[in-house]
C-alpha positions as CSV (number, residue, x, y, z in Angstrom):
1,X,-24.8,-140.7,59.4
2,X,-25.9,-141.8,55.8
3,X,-23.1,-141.5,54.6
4,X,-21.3,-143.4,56.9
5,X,-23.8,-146.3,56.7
6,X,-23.5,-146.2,52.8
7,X,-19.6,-146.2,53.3
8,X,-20.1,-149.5,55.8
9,X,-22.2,-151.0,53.2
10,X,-19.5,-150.5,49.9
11,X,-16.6,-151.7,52.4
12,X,-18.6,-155.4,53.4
13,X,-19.1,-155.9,49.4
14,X,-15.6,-154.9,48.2
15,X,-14.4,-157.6,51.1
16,X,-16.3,-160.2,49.8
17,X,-17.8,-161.9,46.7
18,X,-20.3,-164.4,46.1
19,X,-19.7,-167.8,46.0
20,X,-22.0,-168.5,42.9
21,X,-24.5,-167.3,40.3
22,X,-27.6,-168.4,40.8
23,X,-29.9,-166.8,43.1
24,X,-31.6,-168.5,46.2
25,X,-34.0,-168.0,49.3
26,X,-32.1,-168.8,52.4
27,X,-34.0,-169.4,55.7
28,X,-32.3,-167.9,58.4
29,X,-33.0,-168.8,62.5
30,X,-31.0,-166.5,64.4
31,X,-30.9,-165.4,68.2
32,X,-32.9,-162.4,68.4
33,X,-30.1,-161.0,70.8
34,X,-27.9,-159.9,67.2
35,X,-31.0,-158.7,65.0
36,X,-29.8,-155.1,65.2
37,X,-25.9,-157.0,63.3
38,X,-27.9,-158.9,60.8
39,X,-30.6,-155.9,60.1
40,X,-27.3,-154.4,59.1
41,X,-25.7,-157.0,57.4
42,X,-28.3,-158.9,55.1
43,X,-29.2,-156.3,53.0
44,X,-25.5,-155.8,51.9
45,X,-25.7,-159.6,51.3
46,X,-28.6,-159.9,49.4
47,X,-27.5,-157.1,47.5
48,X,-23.3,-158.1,46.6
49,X,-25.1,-162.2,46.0
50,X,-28.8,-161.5,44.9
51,X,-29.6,-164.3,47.2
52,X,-32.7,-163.4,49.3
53,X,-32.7,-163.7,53.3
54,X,-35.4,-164.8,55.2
55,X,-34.8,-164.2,58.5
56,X,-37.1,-166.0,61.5
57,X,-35.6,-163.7,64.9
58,X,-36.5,-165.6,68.3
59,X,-35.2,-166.8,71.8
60,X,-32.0,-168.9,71.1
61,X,-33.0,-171.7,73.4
62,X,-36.8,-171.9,72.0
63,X,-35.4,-171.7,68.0
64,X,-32.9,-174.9,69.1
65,X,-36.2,-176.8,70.9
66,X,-38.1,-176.0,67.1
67,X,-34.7,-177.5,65.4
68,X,-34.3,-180.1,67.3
69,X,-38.1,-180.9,66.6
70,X,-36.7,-180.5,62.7
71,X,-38.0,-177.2,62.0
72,X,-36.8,-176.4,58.6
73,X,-34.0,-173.8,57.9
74,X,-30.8,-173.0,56.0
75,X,-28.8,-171.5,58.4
76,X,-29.0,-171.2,62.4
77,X,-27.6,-169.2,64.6
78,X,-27.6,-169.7,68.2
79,X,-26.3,-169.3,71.6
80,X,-23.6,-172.1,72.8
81,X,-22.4,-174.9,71.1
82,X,-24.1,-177.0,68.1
83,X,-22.2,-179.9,68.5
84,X,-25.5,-181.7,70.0
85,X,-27.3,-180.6,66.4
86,X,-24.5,-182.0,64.4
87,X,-24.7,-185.2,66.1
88,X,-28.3,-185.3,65.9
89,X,-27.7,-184.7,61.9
90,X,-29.6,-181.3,62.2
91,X,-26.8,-179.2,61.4
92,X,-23.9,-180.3,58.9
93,X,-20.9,-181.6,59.9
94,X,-18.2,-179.1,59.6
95,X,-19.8,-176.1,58.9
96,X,-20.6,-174.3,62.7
97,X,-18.7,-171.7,63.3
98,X,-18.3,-168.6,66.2
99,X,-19.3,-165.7,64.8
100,X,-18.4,-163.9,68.4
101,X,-19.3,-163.6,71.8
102,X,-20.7,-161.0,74.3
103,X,-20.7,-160.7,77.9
104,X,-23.1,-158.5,80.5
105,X,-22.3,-154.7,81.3
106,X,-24.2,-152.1,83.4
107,X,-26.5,-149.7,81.4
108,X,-27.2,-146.0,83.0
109,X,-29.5,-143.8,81.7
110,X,-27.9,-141.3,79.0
111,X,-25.8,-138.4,80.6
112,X,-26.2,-140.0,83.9
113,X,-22.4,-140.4,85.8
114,X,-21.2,-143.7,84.7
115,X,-19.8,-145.5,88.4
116,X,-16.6,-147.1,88.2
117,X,-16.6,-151.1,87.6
118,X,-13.1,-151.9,86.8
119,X,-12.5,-154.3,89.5
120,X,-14.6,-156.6,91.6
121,X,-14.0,-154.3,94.7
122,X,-15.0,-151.2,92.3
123,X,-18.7,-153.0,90.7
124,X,-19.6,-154.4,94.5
125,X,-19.2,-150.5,95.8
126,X,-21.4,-149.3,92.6
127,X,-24.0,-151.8,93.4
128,X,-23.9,-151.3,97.5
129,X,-24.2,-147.1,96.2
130,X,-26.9,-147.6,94.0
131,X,-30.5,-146.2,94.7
132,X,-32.1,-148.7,92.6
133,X,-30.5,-151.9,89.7
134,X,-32.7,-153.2,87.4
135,X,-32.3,-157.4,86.3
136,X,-34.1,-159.3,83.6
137,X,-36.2,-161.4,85.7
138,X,-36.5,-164.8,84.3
139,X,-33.6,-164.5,81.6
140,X,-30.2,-165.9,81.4
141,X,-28.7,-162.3,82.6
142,X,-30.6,-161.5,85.3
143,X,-30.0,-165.5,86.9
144,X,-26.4,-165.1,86.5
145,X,-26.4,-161.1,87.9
146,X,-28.5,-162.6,91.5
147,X,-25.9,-165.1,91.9
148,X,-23.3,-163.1,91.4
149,X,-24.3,-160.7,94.0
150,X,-24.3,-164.1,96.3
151,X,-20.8,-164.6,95.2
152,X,-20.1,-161.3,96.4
153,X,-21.7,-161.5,99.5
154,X,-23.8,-158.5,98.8
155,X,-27.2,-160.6,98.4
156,X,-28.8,-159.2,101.0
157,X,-27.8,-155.9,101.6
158,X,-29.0,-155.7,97.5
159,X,-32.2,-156.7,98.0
160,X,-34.2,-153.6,98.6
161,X,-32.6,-152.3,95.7
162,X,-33.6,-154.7,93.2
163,X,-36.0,-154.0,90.5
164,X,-36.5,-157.3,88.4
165,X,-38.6,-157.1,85.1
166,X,-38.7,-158.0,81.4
167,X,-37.1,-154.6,79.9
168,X,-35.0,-152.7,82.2
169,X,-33.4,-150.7,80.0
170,X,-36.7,-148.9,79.3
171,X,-37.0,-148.2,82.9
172,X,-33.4,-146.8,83.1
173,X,-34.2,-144.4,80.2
174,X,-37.1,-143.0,81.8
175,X,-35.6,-142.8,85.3
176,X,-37.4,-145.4,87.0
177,X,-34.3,-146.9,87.8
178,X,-31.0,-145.8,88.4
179,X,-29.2,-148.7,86.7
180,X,-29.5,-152.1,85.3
181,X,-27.2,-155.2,84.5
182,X,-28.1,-157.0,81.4
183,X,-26.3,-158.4,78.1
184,X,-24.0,-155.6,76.4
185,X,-26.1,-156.5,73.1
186,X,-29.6,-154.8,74.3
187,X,-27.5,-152.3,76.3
188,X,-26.4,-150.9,73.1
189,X,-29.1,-151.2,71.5
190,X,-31.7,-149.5,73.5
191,X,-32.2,-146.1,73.1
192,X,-31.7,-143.5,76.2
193,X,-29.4,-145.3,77.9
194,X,-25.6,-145.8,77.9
195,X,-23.0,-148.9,78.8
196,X,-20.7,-147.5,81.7
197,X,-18.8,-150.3,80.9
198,X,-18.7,-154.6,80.9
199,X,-18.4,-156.2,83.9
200,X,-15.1,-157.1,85.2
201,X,-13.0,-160.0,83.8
202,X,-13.0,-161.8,86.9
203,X,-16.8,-161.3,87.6
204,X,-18.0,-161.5,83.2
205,X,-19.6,-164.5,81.5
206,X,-19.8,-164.7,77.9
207,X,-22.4,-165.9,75.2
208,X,-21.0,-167.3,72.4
209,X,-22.6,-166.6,69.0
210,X,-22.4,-169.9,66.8
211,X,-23.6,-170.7,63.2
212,X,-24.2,-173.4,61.1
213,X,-25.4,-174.8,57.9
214,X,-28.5,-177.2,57.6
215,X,-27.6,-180.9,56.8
216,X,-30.9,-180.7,55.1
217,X,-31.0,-177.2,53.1
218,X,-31.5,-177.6,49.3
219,X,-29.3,-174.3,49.1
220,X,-25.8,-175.5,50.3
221,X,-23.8,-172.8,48.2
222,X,-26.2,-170.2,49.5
223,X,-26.1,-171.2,52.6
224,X,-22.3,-171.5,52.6
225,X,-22.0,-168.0,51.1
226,X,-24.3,-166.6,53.3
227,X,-21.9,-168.0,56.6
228,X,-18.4,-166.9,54.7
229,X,-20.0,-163.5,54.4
230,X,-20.4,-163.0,58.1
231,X,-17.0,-163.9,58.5
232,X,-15.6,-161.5,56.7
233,X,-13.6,-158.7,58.8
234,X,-16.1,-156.1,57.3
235,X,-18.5,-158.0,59.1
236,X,-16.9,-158.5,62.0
237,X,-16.5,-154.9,62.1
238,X,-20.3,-154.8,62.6
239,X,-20.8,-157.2,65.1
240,X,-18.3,-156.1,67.6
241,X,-20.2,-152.2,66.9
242,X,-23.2,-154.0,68.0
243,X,-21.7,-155.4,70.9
244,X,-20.2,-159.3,69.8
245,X,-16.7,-159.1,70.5
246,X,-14.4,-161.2,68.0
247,X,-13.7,-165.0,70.0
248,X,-9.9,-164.8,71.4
């Protein structure tokens, strides 16, 4: 496994060089939903640039609020669009970009049978056989997972099966419940637990992953390396191991 980490490492630097010389501290704001991509990724950065990342992890929507406030930073990454920050002059014209996107799956507990979700049909039987599926109560996933059971006409027969709460993966892995919808992202990275697979097209809903520069930073080439690096197809690579899917 160290070897193959090493190997990931070389194969991002040789697919990319630095834009300049000189050396820089670049703030980074970035969705805590990639962390486990950019633990991976900076440290190849800092090495192949000698530029040093500073990374500030946090809910997307609260980082944007502090942004929008002007928080300082050299590059942001959030969730959604950052048209509104351009316009506002926060972010510079130009420079966002979609680094991916990633959409909700169903998370069993490691060696468990994984149910088939292929189909609409086939994920409203999986949830009507279910003992017990875990939600993230007050987040983005676990919203869009209650009104999808609505959509499916399945809300009520659901309800004594539902088992809201903050980290339902952990309660998978210990077999306090049998199975839990959430965002492919903390599915995989969560340990004793496994993705039986995304949602199906017709029922998924993605978040799109987008970066951009500050129209303020003192860095720009930094900054701008920083973003051509994790557009590279080495790191690309990464993301979509960590659960961000290349845009279509």
């Amino acid at each position: 496994m160290k070897n193959a980490a090493i190997a990931r490492v070389l194969a991002i630097m040789s697919a990319w060089s630095p834009a300049g010389p000189a050396a820089a501290d670049i703030a980074l704001t970035a969705s805590n939903a990639i962390n486990a991509a950019l633990e991976e990724l900076v440290p190849p950065f800092e090495r192949a640039s000698g530029h040093k990342v500073t990374m500030r992890l946090g809910v997307a929507a609260f980082l944007r609020k502090e942004i929008e406030g002007g928080a300082a930073f050299d590059v942001a990454i959030l969730v959604g669009s950052l048209d509104r920050l351009v316009k506002d002059g926060r972010i510079a014209a130009g420079t966002p970009v979609a680094l991916g996107r990633s959409g909700y799956g169903l998370a069993v507990r490691a060696g468990a049978p994984r149910p088939d979700i292929a189909t609409t049909d086939a994920f409203r039987q999986a949830m009507l056989n279910a003992t017990s599926v875990g939600y993230t109560e007050g987040g983005g996933s676990g919203t869009y997972f209650v009104n999808l059971l609505g959509k499916l006409g399945i809300a009520e027969a659901m309800k004594p099966k539902l088992r809201p709460g903050t980290n339902t993966q952990a309660a998978v892995a210990r077999g306090e419940i049998e199975m839990t919808v959430t965002g492919i992202v903390p599915i995989l990275r969560s340990k004793g637990v496994e993705l039986a697979g995304p949602l199906p097209p017709e029922l998924q809903s993605y978040s799109v992953f987008t970066a951009g520069i500050s129209s303020t930073t003192k860095d720009k080439d930094a900054a701008i390396a920083l973003l051509q690096f994790l557009t590279t197809p080495a790191a690309a690579a990464v993301f979509r191991r960590r659960g961000v899917e290349p845009m279509p």
